[in-house]
TORKEMAR-732918 format. One line per field, with one value per residue (C-alpha): residue in one letter; x negated, y negated, z; residue number from 1. Coordinates in pm, whole numbers, plus 32768, in hexadecimal, padded with zeros to 4 digits. Each point is the difference from the previous one (the first is absolute). Layout:
N
residuo (A_...)
u (X_...)
v (Y_...)
w (Z_...)
num (NUM_...)
This chain:
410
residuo (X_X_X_X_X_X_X_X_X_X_X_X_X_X_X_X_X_X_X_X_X_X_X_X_X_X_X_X_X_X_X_X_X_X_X_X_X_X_X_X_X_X_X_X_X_X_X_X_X_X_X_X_X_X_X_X_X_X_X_X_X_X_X_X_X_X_X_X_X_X_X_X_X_X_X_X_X_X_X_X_X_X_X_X_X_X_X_X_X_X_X_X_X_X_X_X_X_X_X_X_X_X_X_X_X_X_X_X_X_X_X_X_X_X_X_X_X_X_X_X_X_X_X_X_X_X_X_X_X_X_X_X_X_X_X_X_X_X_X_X_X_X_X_X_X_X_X_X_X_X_X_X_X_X_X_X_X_X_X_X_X_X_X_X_X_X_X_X_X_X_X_X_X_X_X_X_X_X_X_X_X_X_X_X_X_X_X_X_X_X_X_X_X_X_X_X_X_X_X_X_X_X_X_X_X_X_X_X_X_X_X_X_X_X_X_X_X_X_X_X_X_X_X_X_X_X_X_X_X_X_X_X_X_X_X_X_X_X_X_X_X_X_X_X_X_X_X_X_X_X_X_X_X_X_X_X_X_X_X_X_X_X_X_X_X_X_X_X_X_X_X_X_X_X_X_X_X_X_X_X_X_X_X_X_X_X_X_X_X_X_X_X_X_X_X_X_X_X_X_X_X_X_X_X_X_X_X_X_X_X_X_X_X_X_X_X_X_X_X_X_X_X_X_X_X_X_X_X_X_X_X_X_X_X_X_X_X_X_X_X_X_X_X_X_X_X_X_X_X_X_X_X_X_X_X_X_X_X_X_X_X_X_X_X_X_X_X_X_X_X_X_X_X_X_X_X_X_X_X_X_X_X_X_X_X_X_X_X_X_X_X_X_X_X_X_X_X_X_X_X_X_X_X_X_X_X_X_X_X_X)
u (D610_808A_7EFC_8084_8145_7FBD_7F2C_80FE_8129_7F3A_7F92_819C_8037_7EFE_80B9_815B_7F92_7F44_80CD_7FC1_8143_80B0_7FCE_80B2_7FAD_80B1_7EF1_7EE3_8083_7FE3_7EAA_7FA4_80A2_7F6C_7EA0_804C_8036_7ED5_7F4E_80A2_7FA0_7E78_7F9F_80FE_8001_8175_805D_7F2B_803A_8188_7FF8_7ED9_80B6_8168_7F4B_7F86_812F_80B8_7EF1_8025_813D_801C_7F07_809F_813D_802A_7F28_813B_80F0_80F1_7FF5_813C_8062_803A_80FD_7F70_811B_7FC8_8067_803B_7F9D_7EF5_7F75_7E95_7FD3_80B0_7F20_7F79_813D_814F_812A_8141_8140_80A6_8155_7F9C_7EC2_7EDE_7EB6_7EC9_7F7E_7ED7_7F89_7EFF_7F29_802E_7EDA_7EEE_8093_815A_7FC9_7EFD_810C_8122_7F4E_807F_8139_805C_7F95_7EBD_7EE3_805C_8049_7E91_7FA6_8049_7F7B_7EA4_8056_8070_7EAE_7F5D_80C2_7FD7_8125_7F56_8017_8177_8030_7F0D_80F7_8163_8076_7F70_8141_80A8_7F2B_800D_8162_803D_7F16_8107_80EA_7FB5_8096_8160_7FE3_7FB3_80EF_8138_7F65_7FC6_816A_8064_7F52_80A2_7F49_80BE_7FD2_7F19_7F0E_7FFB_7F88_7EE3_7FAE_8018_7F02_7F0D_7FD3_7F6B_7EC1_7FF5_7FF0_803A_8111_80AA_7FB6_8096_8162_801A_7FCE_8116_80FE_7F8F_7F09_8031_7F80_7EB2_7F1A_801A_8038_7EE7_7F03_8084_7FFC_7E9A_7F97_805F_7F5A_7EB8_8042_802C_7EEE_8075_818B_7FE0_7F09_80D9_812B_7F44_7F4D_815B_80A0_7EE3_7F74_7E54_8030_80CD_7F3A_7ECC_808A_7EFB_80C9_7F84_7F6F_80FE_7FE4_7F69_8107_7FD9_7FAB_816C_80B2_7F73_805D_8158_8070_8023_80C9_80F1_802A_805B_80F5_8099_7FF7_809F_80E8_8075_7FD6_7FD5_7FCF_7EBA_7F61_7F47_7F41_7FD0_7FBE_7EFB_7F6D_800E_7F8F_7E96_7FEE_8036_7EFD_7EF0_8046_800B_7E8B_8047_8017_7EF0_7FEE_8177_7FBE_7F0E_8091_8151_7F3D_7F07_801C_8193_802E_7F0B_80A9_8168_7F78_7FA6_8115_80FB_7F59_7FE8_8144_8096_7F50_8059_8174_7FD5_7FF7_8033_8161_8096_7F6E_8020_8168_80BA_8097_7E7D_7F77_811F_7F96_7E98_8094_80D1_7ED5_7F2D_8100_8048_7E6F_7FF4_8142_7F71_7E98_80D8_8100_7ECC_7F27_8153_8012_7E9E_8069_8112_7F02_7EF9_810A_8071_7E97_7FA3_7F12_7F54_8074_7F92_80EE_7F45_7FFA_8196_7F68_7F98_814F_8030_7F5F_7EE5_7F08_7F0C_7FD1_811C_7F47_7EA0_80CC_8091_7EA3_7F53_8103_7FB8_7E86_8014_80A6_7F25_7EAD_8005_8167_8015_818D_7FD5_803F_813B_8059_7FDD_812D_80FE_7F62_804B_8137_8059_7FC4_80E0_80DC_802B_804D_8105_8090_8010_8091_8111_801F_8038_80CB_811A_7FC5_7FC6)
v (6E2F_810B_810C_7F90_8032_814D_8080_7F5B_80EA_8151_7FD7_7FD0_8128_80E1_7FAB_8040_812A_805C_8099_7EE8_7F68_812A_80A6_7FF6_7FE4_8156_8062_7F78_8090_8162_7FBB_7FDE_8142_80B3_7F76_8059_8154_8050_7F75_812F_80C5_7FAC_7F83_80F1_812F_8023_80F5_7F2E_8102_7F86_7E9B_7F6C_804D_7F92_7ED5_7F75_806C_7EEB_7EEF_8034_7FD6_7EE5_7F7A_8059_8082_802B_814E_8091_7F95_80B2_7FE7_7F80_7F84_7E84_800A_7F30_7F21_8076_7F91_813E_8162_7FDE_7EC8_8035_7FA0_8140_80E4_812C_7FBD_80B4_7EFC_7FAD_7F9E_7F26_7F62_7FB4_7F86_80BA_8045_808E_80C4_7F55_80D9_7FC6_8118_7FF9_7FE7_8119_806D_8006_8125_80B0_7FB0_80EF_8107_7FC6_7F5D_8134_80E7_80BB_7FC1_8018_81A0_7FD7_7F73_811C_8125_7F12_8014_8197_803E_7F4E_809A_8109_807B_8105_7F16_8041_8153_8072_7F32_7FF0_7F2E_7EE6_8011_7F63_7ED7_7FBE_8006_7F21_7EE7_7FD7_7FBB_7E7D_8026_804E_7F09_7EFC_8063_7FB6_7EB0_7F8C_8066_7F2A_7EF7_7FD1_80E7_80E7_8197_7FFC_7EFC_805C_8163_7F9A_7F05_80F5_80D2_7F26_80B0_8131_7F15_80B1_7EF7_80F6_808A_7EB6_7F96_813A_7FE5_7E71_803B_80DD_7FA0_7E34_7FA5_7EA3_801C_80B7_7EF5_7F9F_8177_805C_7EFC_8046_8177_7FFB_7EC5_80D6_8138_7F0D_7F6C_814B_7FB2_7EB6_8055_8168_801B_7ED0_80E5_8134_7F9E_7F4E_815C_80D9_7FFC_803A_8139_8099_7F43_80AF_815C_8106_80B8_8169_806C_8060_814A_8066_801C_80F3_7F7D_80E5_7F16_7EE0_8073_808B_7EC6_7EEF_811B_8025_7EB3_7F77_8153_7F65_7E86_8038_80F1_7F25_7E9E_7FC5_7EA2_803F_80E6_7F11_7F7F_8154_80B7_7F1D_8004_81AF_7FEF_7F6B_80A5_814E_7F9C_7FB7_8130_8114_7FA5_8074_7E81_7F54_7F02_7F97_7FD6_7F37_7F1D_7FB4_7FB3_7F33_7F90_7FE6_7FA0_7EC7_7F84_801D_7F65_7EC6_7FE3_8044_7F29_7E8C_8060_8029_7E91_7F58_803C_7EE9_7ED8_7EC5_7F99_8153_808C_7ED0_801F_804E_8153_8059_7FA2_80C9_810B_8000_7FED_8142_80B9_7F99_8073_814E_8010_7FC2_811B_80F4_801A_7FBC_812F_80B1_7FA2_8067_814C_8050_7FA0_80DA_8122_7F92_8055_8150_805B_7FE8_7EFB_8073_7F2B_7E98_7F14_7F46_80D5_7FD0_7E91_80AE_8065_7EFD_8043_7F22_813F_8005_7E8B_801A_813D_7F50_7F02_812D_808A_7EA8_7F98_8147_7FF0_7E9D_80B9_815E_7FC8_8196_802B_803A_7FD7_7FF6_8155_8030_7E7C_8076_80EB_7F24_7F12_80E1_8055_7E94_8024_8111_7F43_7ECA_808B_80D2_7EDF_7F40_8168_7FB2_7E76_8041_8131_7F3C_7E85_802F)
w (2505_7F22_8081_8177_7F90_7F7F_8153_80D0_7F23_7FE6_8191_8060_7ED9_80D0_8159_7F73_7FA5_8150_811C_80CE_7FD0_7FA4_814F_8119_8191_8038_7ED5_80BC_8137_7F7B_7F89_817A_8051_7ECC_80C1_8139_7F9C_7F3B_8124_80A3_7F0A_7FCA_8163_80B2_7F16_8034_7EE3_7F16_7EDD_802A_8098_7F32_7E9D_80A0_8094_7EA3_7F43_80EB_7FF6_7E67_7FA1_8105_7F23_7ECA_7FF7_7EC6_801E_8073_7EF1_7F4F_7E89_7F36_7EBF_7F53_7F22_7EE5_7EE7_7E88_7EED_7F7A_801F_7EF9_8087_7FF9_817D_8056_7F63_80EB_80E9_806C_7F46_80BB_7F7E_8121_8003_7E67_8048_7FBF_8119_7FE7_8152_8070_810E_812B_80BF_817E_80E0_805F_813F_7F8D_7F11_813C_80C5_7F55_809B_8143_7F96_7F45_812A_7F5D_80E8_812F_7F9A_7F39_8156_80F0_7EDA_8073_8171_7FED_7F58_811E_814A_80B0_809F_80F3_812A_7FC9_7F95_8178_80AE_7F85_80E9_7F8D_7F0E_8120_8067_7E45_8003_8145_7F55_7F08_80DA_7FFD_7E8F_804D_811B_7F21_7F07_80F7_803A_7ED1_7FA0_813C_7F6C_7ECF_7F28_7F14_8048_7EF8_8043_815D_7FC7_7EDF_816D_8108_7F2D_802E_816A_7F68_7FC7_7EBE_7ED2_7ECE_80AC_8048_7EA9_7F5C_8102_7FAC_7E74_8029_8100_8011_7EA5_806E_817D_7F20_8050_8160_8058_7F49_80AC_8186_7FBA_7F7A_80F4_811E_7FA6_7FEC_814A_80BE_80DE_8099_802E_806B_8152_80C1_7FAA_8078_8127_808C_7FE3_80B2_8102_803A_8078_7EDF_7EF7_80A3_7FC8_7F37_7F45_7F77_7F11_7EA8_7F72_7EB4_7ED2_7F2D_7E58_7FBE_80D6_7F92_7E9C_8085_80B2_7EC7_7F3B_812B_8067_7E97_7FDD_8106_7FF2_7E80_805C_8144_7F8D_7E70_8013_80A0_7F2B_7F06_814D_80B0_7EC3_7F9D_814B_7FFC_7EAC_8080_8106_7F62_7F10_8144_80B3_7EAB_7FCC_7EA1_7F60_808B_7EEB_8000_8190_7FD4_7F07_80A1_8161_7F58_7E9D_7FF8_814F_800F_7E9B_808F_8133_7F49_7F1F_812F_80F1_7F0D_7F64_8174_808B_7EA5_807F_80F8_7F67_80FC_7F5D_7FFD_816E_80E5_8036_813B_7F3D_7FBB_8156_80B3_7EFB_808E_8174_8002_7F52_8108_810B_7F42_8010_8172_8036_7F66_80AD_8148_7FBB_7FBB_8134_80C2_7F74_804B_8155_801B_7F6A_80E9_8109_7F85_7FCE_815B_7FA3_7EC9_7EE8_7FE5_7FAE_7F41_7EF2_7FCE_7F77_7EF0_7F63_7F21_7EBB_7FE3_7FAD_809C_8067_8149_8050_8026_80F5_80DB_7FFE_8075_80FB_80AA_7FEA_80A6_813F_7FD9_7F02_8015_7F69_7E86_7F99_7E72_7FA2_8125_7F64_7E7A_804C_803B_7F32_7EC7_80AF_7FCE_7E77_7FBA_80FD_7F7D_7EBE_805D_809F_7ED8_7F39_812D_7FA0_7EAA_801C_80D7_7F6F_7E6C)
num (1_2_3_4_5_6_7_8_9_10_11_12_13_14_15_16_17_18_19_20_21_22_23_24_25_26_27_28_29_30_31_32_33_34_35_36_37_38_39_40_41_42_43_44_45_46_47_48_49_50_51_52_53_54_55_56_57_58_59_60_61_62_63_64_65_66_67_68_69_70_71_72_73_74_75_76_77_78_79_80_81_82_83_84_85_86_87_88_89_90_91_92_93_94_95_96_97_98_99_100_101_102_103_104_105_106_107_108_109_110_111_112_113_114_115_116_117_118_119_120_121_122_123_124_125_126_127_128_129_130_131_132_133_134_135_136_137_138_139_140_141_142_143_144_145_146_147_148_149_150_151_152_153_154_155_156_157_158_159_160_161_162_163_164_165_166_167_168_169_170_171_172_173_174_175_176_177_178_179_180_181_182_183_184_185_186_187_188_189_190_191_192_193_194_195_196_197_198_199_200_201_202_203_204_205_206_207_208_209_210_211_212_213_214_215_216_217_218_219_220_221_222_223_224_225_226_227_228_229_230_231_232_233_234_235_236_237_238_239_240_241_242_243_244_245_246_247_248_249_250_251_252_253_254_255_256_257_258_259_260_261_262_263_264_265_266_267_268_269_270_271_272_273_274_275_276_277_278_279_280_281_282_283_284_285_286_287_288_289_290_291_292_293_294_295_296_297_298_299_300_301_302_303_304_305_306_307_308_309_310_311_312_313_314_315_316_317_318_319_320_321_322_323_324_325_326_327_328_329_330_331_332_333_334_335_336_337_338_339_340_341_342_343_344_345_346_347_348_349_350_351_352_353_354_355_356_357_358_359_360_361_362_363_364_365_366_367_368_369_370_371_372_373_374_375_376_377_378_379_380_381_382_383_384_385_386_387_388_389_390_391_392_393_394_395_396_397_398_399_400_401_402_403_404_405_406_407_408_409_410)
């Protein structure tokens, strides 16, 4: 009897101490969302290298969230300051009593996750993405400038709605930047101007970007018509290696000068590209594409799905959160689409529309879209170099956006 007592105790011990009755149904309904979206992410190849680590950061602390807890400190009753319990700790002296500091370590992804809380990866982030562009696509054809700036439209949009709504000026503008479909960007903007909007702003900005493929060609194709999204567009002129070189020294000159607040983001963003086009630090290249970029890509992307626990994201705030990214998203390919119209126009029928899609900042995934949608109308028409303009356009935009945000909100 005594042995069945004892299995009967340590089996309800090892069920208290499961998560089976600690978890919630909003926990177990983020485990199915964290599912769904590495399904996306393995079967669909949606930006696996972002979705798959986001994906599994949310199914884990769903699981256990305690991986994402903060540390703090138990304030432990002495009998005095030499008491032999205390030894090794900080002493307190507390309304004449005396405490020892018993302190407890937070979980693994809370310390991984300072680094986006305190704004340092997203900047580490676009030194990866500088080393990896090539703005030549946008230096041959200026212009582009235009169709990059009109996709961030859909920010300011959203920004006077989510004001309307009930937001404060701040929150709304770390939301409306969600519309630039750039996740370290909205990151870096809500660390600064909304820390406690990080997490759900974090996993639409960053779901979105993944999801480019489904929300963008319905937009797109309801905006064109066949025969513009059929449109063979020229061939872009070689750039020269001095302009390449010349271009990330100018444009930081004047992003700086013109808008500090965006300068960490730009500068980084220069800074790699600089260091592709020199050819003279082939090694450093290399290792902030590769090496520096996958590890902040990991750290970034469970630290970012770890933010939505089922308790915390759930809520009608959060939801309406998610929403009004999504309908900044939609904007700004739409304002972007529209503005390749208009050029499509005053081109006499040489620009494509569809490459205006490509405006928001999800490099180079929205310019892969622009360049299938057209291929499904015209197999013959190749739109990823005329797409990768605006589509780098929409980097440098969105961040000066958010230099604009914070300049006028902080």
């Amino acid at each position: 009897m005594d042995i069945w007592n004892g299995f009967v105790e340590a089996l309800k011990g090892l069920v208290e101490q499961s998560g089976i009755l600690s978890l919630s149904w909003q926990n177990y309904v983020m485990m199915a969302v964290a599912c769904f979206l590495m399904f996306l992410a393995i079967k669909k190849q949606y930006e696996p290298l972002l979705l798959l680590p986001i994906a599994f950061g949310m199914l884990l602390v769903n699981l256990y969230p305690d991986i994402m807890g903060a540390p703090h400190i138990n304030l432990v009753e002495i009998s005095s300051a030499t008491d032999p319990a205390a030894a090794g700790h900080v002493v307190r002296e507390i309304g004449g009593k005396i405490f020892y500091e018993d302190p407890t370590y937070g979980g693994l992804l809370y310390y991984l996750y300072q680094g986006v809380k305190l704004g340092i990866y997203p900047p580490l982030i676009f030194l990866g993405i500088g080393c990896m562009t090539d703005f030549g696509p946008l230096i041959a054809n200026p212009k582009s400038f235009i169709l990059g700036a009109a996709a961030q439209i859909g920010i300011f949009i959203t920004f006077i709605g989510a004001i309307l709504l009930g937001f404060t000026q701040a929150q709304a503008g770390a939301i409306g930047i969600i519309g630039g479909a750039d996740g370290p960007t909205a990151i870096y903007v809500t660390s600064k101007l909304a820390p406690e909007l990080l997490g759900p702003i974090a996993v639409a900005a960053y779901s979105y970007m993944a999801l480019v493929p489904i929300i963008q060609p319905p937009i797109m194709k309801l905006l064109t018509t066949k025969k513009e999204r059929s449109v063979v567009m020229a061939q872009l002129r070689p750039v020269s290696k001095l302009e390449k070189i010349m271009f990330p020294i100018i444009v930081v000159i004047i992003c700086a000068i013109a808008l500090p607040s965006a300068a960490p983001l730009v500068g980084m963003l220069m800074l790699g590209n600089i260091f592709k086009e020199s050819g003279v630090v082939e090694r450093i290249s290399k290792t902030a594409q590769n090496e520096l970029m996958n590890i902040i890509t990991i750290f970034l992307g469970v630290t970012v799905g770890a933010t939505a626990t089922g308790t915390v994201f759930l809520t009608p705030k959060t939801l309406g959160i998610i929403a009004l990214g999504l309908f900044a998203f939609c904007m700004g390919t739409a304002f972007g689409v529209l503005f390749g119209k208009i050029m499509y126009k005053l081109s006499g029928g040489k620009v494509n529309p569809l490459i205006g899609s490509a405006g928001v900042s999800a490099v180079p995934m929205a310019a892969r879209v622009a360049n299938k949608v057209g291929q499904e109308e015209n197999p013959g028409n190749f739109l990823l170099m005329h797409a990768m303009g605006p589509n780098v356009a929409g980097v440098i935009g969105s961040a000066v956006a958010a230099g604009v945000l914070m300049s006028i909100l902080s």
